[in-house]
MIKE-303060 format. One line per 8 residues: number of its first residue (from 1); their letters; for each residue z, y, x of C-alpha. Coordinates in nm, 4 decimals, decimal comma. Layout:
N
NUM = a = Z Y X | ...
***
This chain:
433
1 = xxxxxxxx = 1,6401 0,1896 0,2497 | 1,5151 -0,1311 0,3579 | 1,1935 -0,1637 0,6309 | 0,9948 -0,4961 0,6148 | 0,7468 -0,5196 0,8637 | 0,4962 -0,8011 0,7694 | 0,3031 -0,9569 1,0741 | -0,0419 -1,1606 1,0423
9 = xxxxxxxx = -0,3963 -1,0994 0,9783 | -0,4984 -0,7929 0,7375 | -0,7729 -0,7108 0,5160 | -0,7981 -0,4805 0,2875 | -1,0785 -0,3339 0,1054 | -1,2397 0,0110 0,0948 | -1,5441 -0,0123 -0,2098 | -1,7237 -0,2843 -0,3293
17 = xxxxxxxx = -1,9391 -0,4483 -0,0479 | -2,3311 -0,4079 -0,0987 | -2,3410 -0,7666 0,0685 | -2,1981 -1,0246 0,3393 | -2,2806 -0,7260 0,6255 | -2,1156 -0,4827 0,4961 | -1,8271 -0,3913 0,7199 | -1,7798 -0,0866 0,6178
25 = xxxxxxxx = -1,5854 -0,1807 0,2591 | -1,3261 -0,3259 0,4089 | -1,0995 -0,3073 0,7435 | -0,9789 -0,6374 0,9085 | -0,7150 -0,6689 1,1916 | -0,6676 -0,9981 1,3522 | -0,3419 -0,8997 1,4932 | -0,2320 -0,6631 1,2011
33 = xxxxxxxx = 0,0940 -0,5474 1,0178 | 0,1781 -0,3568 0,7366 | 0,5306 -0,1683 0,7075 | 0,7034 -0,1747 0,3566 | 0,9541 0,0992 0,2845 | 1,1367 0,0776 -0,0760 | 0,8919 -0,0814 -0,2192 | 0,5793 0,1801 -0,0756
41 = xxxxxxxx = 0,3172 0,0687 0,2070 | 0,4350 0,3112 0,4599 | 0,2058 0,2020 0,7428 | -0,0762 -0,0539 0,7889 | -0,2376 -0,1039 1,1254 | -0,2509 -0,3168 1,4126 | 0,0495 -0,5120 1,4986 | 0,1635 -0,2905 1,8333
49 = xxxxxxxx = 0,0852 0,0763 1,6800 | 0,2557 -0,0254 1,3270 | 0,5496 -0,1998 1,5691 | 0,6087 0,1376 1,7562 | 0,6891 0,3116 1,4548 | 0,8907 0,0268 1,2559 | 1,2509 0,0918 1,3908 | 1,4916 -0,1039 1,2769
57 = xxxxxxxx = 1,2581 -0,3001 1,0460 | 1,2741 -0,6652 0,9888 | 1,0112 -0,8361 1,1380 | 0,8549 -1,1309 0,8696 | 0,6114 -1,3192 1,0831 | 0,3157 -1,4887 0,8840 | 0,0667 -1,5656 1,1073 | -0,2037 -1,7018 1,0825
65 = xxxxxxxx = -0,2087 -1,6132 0,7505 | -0,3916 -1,3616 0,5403 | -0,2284 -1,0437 0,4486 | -0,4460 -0,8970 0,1368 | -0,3373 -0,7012 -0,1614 | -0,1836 -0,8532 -0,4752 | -0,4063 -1,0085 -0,6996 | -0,4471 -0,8242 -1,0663
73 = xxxxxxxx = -0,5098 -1,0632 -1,3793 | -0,7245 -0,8059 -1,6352 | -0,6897 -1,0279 -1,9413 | -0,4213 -1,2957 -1,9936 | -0,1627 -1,4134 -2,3060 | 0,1647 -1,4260 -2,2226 | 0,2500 -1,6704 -2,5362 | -0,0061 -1,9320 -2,4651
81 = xxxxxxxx = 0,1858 -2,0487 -2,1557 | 0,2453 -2,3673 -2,3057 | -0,0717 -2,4674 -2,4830 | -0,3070 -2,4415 -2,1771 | -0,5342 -2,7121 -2,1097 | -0,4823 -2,8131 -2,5320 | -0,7282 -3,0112 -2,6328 | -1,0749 -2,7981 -2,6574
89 = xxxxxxxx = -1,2700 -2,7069 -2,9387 | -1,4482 -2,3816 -2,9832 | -1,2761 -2,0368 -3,0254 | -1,1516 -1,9977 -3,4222 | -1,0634 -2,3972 -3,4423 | -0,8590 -2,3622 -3,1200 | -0,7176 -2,0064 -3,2453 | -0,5610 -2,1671 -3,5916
97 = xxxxxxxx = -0,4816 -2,5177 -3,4033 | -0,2736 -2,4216 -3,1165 | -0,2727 -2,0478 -3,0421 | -0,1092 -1,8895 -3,3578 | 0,1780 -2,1660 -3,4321 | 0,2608 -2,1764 -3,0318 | 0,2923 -1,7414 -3,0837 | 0,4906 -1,7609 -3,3896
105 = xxxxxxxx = 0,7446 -1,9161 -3,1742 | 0,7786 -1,5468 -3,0378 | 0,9839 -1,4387 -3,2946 | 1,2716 -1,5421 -3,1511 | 1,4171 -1,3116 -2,8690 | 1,5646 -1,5774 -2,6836 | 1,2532 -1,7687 -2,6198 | 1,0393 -1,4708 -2,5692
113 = xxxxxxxx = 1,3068 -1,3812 -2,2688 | 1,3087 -1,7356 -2,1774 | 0,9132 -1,7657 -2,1301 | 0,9051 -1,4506 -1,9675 | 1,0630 -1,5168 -1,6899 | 0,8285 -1,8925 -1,6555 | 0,5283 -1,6370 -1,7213 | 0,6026 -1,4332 -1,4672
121 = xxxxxxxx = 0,7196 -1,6425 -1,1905 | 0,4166 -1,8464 -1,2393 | 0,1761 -1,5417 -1,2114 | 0,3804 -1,4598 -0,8897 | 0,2880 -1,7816 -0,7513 | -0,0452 -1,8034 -0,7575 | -0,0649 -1,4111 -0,5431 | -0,0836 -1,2068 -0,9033
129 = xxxxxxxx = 0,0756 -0,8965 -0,8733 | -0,0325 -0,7110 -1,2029 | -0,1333 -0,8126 -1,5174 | -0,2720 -0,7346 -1,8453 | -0,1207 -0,8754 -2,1028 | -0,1380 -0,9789 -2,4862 | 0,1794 -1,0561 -2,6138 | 0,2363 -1,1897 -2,9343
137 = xxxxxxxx = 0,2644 -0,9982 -3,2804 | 0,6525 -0,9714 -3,2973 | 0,7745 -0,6389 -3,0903 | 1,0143 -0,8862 -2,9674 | 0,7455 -1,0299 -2,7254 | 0,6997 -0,7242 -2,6012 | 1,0246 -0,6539 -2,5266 | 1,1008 -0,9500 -2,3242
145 = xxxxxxxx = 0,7858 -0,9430 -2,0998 | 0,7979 -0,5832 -2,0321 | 1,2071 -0,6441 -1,9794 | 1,1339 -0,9132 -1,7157 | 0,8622 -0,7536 -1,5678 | 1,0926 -0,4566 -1,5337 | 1,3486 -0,6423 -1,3647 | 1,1466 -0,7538 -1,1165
153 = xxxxxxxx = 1,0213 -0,4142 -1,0373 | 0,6222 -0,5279 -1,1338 | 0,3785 -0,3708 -1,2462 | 0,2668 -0,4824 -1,6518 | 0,0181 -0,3466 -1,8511 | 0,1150 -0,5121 -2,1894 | 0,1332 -0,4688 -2,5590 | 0,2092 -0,6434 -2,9099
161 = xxxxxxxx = -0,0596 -0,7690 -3,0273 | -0,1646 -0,5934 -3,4130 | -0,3544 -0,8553 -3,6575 | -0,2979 -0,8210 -4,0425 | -0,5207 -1,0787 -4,1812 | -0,7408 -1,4086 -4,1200 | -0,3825 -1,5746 -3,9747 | -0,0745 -1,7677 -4,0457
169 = xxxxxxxx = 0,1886 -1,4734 -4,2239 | 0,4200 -1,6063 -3,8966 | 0,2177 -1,4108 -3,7035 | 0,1027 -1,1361 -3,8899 | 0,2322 -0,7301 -3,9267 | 0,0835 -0,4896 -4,1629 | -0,1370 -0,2086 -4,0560 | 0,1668 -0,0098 -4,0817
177 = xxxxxxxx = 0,4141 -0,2110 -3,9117 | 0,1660 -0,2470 -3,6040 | 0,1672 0,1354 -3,5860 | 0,5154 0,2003 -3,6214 | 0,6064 -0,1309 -3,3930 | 0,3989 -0,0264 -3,1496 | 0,4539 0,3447 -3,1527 | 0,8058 0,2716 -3,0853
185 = xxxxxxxx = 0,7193 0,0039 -2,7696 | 0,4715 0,3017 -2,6048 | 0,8027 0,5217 -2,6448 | 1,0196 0,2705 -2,4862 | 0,8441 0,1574 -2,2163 | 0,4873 0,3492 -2,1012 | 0,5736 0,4837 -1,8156 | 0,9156 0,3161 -1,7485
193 = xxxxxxxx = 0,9512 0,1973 -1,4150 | 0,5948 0,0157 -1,3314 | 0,4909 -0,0497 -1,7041 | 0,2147 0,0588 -1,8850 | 0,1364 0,0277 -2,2520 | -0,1578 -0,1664 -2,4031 | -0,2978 -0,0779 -2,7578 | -0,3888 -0,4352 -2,9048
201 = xxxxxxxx = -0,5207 -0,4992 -3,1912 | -0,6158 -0,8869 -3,1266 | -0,9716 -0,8532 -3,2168 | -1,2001 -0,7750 -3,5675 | -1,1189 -1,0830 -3,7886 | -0,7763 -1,0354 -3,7722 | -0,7566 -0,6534 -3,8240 | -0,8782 -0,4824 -4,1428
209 = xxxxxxxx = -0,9926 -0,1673 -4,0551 | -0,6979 0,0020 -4,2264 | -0,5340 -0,1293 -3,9135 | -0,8230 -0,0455 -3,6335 | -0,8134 0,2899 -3,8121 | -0,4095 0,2923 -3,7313 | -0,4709 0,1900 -3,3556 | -0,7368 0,4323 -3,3009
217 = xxxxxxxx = -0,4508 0,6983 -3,4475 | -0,2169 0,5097 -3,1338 | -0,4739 0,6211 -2,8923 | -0,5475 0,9398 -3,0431 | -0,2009 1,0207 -2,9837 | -0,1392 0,8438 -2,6741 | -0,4382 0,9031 -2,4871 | -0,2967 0,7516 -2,1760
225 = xxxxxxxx = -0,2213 0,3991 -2,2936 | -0,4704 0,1408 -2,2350 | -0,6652 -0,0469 -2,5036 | -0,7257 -0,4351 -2,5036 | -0,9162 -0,6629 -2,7562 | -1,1467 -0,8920 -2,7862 | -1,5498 -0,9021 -2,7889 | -1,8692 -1,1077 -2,8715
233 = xxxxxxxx = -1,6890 -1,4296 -2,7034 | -1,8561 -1,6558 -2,9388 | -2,1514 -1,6817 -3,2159 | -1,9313 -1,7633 -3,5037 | -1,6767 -1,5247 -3,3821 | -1,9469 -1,2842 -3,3790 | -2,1186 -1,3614 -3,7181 | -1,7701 -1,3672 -3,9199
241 = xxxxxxxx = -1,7053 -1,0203 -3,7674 | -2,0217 -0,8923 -3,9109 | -1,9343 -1,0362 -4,2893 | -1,6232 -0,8676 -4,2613 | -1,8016 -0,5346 -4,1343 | -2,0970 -0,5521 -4,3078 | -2,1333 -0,1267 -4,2308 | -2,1334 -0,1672 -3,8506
249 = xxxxxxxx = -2,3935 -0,1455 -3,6160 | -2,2677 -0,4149 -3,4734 | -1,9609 -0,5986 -3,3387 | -1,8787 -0,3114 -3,1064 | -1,9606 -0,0921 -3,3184 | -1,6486 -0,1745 -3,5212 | -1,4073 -0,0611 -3,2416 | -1,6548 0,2052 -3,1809
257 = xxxxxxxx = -1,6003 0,3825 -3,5113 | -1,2444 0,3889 -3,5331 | -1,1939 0,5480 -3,1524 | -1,0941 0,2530 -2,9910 | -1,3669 0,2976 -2,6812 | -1,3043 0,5044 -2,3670 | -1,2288 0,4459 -2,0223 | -0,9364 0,2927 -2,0794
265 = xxxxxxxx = -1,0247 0,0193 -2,2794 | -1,0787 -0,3366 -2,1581 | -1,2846 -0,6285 -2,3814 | -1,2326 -0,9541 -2,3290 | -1,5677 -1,1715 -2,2375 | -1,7928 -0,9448 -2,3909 | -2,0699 -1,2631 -2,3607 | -2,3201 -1,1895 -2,5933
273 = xxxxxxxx = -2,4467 -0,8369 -2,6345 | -2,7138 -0,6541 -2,7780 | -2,8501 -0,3849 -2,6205 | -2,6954 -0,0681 -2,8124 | -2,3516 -0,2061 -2,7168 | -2,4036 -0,2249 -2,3852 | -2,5289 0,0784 -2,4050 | -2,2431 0,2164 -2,5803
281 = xxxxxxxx = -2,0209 0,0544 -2,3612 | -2,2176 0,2532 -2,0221 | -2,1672 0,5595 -2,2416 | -1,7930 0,5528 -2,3521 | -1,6830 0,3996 -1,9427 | -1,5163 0,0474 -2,2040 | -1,4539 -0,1875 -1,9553 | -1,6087 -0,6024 -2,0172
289 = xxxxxxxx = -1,3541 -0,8273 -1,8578 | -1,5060 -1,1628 -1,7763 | -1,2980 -1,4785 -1,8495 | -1,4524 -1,7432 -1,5867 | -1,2264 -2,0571 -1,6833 | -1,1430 -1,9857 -2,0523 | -1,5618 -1,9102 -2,1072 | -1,6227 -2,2592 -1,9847
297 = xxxxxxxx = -1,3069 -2,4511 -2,1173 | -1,4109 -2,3398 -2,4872 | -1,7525 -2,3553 -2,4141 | -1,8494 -1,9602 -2,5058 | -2,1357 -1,9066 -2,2890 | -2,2393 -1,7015 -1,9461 | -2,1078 -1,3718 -1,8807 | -2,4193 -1,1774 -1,7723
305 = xxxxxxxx = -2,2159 -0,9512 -1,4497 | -2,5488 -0,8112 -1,2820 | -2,7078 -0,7033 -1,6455 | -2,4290 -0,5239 -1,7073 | -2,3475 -0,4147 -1,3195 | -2,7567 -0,2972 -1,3699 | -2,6144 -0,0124 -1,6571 | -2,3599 0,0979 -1,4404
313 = xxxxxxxx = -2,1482 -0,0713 -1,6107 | -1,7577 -0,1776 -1,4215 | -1,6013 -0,5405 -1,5083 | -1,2721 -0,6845 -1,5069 | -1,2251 -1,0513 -1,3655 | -0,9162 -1,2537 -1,5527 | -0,7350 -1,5974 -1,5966 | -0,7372 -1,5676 -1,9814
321 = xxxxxxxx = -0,4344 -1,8053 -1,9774 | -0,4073 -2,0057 -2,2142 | -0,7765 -2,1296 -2,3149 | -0,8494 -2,0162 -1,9192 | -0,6975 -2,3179 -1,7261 | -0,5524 -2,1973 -1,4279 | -0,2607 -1,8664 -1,3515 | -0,4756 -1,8792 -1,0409
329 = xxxxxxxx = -0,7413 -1,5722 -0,9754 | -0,9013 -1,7753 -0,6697 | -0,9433 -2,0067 -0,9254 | -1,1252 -1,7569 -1,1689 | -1,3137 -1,6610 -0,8687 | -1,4445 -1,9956 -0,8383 | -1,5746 -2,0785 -1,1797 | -1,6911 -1,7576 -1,1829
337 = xxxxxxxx = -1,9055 -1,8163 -0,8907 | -2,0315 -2,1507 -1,1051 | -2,1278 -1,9202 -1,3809 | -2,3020 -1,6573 -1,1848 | -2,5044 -1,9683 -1,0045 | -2,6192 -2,0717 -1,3690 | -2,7805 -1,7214 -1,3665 | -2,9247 -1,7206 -1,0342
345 = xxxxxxxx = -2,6808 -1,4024 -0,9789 | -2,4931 -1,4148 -0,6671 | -2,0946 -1,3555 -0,6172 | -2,0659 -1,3115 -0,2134 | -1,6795 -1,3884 -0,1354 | -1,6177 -1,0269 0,0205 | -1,7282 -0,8780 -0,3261 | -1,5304 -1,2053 -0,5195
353 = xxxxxxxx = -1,2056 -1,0426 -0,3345 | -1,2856 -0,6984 -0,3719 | -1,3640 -0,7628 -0,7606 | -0,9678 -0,9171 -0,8000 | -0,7368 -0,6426 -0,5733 | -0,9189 -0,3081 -0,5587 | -1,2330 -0,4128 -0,8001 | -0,9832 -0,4707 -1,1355
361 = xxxxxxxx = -0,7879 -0,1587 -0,9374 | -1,0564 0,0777 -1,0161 | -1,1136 -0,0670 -1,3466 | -0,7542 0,0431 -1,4653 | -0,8074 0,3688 -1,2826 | -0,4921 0,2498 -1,0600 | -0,6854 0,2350 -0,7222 | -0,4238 0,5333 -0,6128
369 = xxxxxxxx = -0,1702 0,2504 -0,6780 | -0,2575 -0,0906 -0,6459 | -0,5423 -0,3063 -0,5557 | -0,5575 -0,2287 -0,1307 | -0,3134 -0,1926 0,1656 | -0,3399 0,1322 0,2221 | -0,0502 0,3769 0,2984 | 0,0977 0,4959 -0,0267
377 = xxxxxxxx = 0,0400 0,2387 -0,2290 | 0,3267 -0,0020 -0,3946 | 0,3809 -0,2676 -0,1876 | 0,2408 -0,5276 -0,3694 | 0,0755 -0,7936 -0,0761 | -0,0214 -1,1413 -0,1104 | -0,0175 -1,3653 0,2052 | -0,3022 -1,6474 0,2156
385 = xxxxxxxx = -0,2547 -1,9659 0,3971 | -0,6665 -2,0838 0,4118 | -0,5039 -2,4496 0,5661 | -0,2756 -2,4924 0,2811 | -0,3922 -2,8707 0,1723 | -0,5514 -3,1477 0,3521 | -0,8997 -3,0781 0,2065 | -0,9135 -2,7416 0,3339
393 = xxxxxxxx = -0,8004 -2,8156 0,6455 | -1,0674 -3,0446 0,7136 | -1,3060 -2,7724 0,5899 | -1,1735 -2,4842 0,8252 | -1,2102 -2,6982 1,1192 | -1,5700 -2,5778 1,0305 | -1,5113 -2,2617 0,9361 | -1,6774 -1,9902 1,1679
401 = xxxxxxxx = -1,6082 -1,6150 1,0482 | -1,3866 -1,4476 0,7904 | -1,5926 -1,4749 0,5078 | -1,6578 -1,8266 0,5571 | -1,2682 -1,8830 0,5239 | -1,2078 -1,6167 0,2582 | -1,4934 -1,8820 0,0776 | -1,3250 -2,1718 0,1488
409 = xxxxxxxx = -1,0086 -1,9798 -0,0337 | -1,2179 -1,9085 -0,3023 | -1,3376 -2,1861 -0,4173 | -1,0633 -2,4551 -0,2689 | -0,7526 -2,2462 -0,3650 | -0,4702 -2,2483 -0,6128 | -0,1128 -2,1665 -0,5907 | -0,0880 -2,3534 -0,2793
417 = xxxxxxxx = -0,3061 -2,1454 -0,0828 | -0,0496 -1,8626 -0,1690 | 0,1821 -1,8528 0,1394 | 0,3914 -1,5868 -0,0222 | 0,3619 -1,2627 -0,2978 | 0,5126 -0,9574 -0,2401 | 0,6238 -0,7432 -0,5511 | 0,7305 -0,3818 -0,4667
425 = xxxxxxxx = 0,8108 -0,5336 -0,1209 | 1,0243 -0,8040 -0,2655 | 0,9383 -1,1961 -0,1783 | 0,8848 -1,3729 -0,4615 | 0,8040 -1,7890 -0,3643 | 1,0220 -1,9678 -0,1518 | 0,7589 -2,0188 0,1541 | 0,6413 -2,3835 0,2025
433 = x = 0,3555 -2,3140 0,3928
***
């Protein structure tokens, strides 16, 4: 069994900071190491005491850098690599103009494997460790990202995506090939290796409810899969939903009555709400993810994180690729942070890194797993270089105490700033930095 012993500066997080004092969410060791052993954290510590016990180990040096868990995406498309940054309009236009004839594509096996491996090299290189994917109608999407992923030994939460109307027939199923497509993927691969299985119906336009009625039978029977869609991202969105559901409540209230909400389930922006949803969503534990980059690229509003923190309610943070604009999470974190200053609500950088390792963690219920570098866990560890261009360079010459630099990372960072990702204990970039 192979020992890594990683050598730099750790931090890893405990809870959620209440604010910048709090030094009791996370530990920090300027002279730290963490010891990998077949793909487990098997110690994390300072440098000397983790040393001691590393015999025979080989030693990987990164200092300076920052040693912090892998980053987790909570909402991204695995078919859209290749229409990001297409020329913006607002969410149904850009739907029919780019998304559904760039996922028809998926139909093909060969160029489903092909983009996987892109999809997931790139998410590797900007620090992303896990992520929660939408693949594309055809079960052969599926296949190939969870295949890859599997290769690699990384953790994917994933799924086909179920929509039976309201698109091209390319990408469509029926509400009983979804079932039986998807029935057969949670068979095959939940619980294989690191994989985890996604229930996806894409969102309520393009699933009649005989189908939301078929995925709440998925869940019913698979009660540990996850559940991903799509919610209140924009008006029209919102006010076609409700002509197509004229009985609900609501546009949660569609999910709501066919069993799609629960712990488990995670919906995309969630930006405008009315009151008895969030309120259903505190009841049922439904996760909002928020979609920083992708919000602003297609113009869908402000995410509202401290009325919904204010329920008790949890949020994921995601890329959203491919209306988001960047693989990057640092980059999420940063036009997140723009949004949140719109509101006069507040993202401190401790919290910003808690929210994308153990914050998204927790969401998934995974915080046993992922998300921290605590002995245990699956070695998943992304190594920060804070000096990684010119500009921030210049910037840390200022820089005066670890959240200062974690800020500067935050909000100056991209794939560059990623010194090198760890995946079950396996490197994944050839370091530059």
């Amino acid at each position: 069994m192979t020992n890594t012993l990683l050598r730099g500066r750790v931090i890893t997080f405990h809870h959620e900071p209440t604010g910048p004092d709090d030094t009791d969410a996370y530990t920090y060791i300027e002279d730290g190491a963490v010891l990998m052993r077949g793909g487990m954290i098997a110690a994390t510590g300072t440098y000397d005491k983790v040393a001691a016990d590393a015999h025979g180990a080989t030693l990987v040096d990164h200092r300076p850098h920052l040693l912090m868990a892998g980053f987790i995406d909570m909402h991204i498309h695995f078919p859209q690599v290749q229409i990001v940054a297409s020329w913006g309009s607002q969410l149904l236009d850009w739907l029919n103009g780019y998304t559904f004839p760039a996922e028809a594509e998926y139909a093909d096996a060969q160029h489903a494997r092909a983009m996987a491996g892109r999809f997931c090299s790139l998410l590797t290189d900007h620090g992303t460790t896990t992520a929660v994917a939408f693949c594309s109608v055809h079960a052969s999407s599926a296949e190939a990202l969870f295949s890859e992923a599997n290769d690699r030994g990384m953790r994917m939460i994933a799924g086909k995506t179920m929509m039976d109307r309201n698109a091209p027939e390319t990408v469509l199923d029926t509400a009983q090939s979804g079932y039986d497509e998807s029935k057969a993927l949670i068979e095959r691969w939940h619980g294989k290796g690191r994989a985890s299985y996604a229930i996806t119906p894409r969102f309520a336009i393009t699933s009649t409810p005989e189908q939301l009625e078929m995925s709440g039978a998925l869940v019913s029977e698979h009660p540990d899969c996850y559940v991903q869609t799509h919610l209140s991202e924009n008006h029209d969105e919102i006010a076609y939903t409700a002509e197509l559901y004229p009985q609900a409540r609501d546009y949660l209230d569609v999910y709501e009555r066919h069993g799609l909400l629960g712990p488990r389930t995670m919906l995309g922006h969630a930006i405008h709400l009315r009151d008895r949803e969030i309120g259903a969503m505190a009841e049922t534990g439904a996760h909002p993810v928020f979609c920083p980059t992708s919000n602003l690229f297609l113009g869908s509003g402000l995410f509202d994180d401290a009325g919904l923190r204010a329920r008790g309610i949890q949020s994921g943070i995601a890329t959203d690729i491919g209306a988001g604009t960047s693989y990057s999470m640092l980059q999420a974190l940063n036009e997140g942070y723009k949004i949140l200053q719109l509101q006069d609500q507040k993202l401190h950088t401790l919290r910003a890194f808690h929210w994308i390792t153990r914050g998204n963690a927790e969401v998934l219920g995974m915080a046993d797993k992922i998300g921290s570098l605590d002995p245990g866990t699956e070695a998943d560890i992304t190594v920060i270089n804070a000096r990684a261009t010119p500009a921030m360079r210049l910037r840390m010459d200022r820089a005066d105490s670890l959240s200062d630099e974690l800020f500067v990372v935050q909000m100056m960072g991209d794939d560059r700033a990623i010194a090198q990702t760890y995946v079950a204990g396996v490197p994944q970039k050839n370091e530059k930095n």
